[in-house]
Steps between C-alpha positions, in 0.01 A plus 500: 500500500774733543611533153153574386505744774780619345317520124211678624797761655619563195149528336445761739818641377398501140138662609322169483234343729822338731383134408760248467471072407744242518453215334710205663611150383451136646895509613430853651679681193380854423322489120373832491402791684354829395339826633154629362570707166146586400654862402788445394415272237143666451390170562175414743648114524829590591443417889809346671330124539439504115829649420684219691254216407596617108851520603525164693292302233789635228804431728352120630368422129158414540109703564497250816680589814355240680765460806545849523408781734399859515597767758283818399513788765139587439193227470445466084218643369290262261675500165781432747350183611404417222862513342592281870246275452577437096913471549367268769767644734503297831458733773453866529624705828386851512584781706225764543123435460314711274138507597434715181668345247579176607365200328634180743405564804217787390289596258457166276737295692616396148636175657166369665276521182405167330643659161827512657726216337780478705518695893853542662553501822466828641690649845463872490583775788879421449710856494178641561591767675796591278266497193261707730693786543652479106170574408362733725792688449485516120141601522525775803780654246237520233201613674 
């Protein structure tokens, strides 16, 4: 979690929402990680999870990443879980909750719905506090 910590830093940095995603291997190996760069790339998909599911599925070869994880500093919102759910990534941990936005643990609880082919298992509230204070920062500084 700390070195998506780190990419939602350095999202901040770059005037981003600070959300960062690691993506890591079966063997614990780093694949990907990435920061949200919705701006930047004046794209509305470029949130860190899909960034580093695109970038992991490249690097390990396949659309699968079935015995991998995903640290995400915020919970994903639900074309975030959807993207989870479809790389079939193994378990998510997320940082902050996001009552708003959130798809996995609010609003549509993406996971629980009968549509949903494939569920990770989920641990969130890890670096929450961290993540917390990331984005109430970013937001008191815009407001």
């Amino acid at each position: 979690m700390d070195l998506a910590l780190k990419e939602a830093e350095t999202a901040a940095a770059r005037g981003e929402v600070p959300i960062g995603a690691v993506v890591i291997g079966a063997s614990g190996e780093v694949l990907a990680s990435a920061g949200n760069r919705t701006i930047e790339l004046r794209d509305p998909t470029a949130h860190a999870e899909l960034l580093a599911i695109r970038a992991a599925c490249a690097r390990f070869g396949s659309e699968r990443l079935t015995d991998c994880d995903l640290y995400v500093t915020l919970e994903p919102c639900a074309m975030c879980a959807a993207a989870i759910s479809f790389a079939r990534i193994r378990r998510l941990y997320f940082g902050a909750s996001d009552a708003k936005g959130g798809a996995v643990e609010h609003g549509p609880r993406f996971f629980a719905q009968p549509t949903c082919h494939h569920a990770p298992e989920v641990i969130g509230g890890l670096g929450e506090a961290r993540a917390s204070a990331l984005l109430k920062t970013f937001f008191a500084a815009r407001r």
